[in-house]
N, C-alpha and C positions, 0 to 999 in steps of 0.2 A: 480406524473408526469410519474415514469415508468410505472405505470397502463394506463395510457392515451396514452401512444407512442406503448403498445403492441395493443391498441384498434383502432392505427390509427389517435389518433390525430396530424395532420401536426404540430403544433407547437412543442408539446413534442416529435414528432419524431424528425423532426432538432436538437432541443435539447439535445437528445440520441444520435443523430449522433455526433453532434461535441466535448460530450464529449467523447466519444467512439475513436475520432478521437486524440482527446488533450491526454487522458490516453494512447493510443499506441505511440505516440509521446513521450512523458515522461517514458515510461517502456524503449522503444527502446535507447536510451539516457543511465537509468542506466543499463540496465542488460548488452548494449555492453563496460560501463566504469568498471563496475564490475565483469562481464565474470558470468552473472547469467543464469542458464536454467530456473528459474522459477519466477515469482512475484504476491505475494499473495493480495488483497484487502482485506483490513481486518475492522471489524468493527460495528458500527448501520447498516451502509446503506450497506454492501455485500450483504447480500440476494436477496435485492431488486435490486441490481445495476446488475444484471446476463446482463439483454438485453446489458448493456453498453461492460460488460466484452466482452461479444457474438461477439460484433464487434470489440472490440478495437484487439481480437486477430485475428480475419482476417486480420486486417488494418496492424499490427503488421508486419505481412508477406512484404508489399511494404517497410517499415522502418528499417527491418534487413536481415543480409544475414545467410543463415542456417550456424549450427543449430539455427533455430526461437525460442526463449524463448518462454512458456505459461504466459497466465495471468490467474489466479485462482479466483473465490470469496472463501472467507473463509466461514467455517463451525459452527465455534466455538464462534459465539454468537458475540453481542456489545460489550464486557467488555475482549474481547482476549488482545488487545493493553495495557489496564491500567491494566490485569494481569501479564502481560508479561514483563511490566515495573516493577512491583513490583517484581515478581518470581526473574529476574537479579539484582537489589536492594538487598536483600534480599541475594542473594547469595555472592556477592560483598562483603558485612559486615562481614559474615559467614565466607570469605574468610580469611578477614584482620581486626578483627573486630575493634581494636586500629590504623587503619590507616587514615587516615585523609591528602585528598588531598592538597598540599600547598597553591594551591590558596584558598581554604577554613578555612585554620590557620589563625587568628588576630595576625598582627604584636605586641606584646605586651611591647614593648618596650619605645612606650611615647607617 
């Protein structure tokens, strides 16, 4: 689909637009409730998603007041997010390795 919006296809351009438009909507949203300069797209589809990024950080501009966050695509492959997850996992236990959140305790009482 993003092959066909850089080729000019009217439908997958719409399509490119409005997600482009939806994702600056959404960045604008958390980075000004978080006070973030940056938000990264991460994932299978980052690489390919650039045309979308491309826009949503022009659009960006009409949705916040400077300083404007960036939107990024990431670099670092499909498998960053489920790295990412386990590397903090992993650190977590490391931390406290016999802790064990309450809501996660069985009431063992009857």
């Amino acid at each position: 689909m993003f092959a066909a919006a850089l080729n000019g296809d009217p439908l997958a351009t719409d399509i490119v637009a409005r997600l482009a438009d939806r994702l600056a909507r959404v960045c604008a949203v958390i980075a000004t409730m978080l006070d973030l300069e940056r938000v990264i797209v991460a994932g299978a589809i980052a690489p390919a998603a650039e045309p979308v990024v491309a826009q949503a950080t022009e659009l960006l501009r009409e949705y916040t007041h400077p300083p404007h966050p960036t939107i990024t695509a990431s670099t670092l492959g499909a498998d960053v997010v489920r790295t990412g997850a386990l590397q903090r996992a992993v650190a977590l236990v490391r931390a406290d390795p016999l802790g064990l959140p309450v809501t996660l305790r069985r009431d063992r009482r009857g």
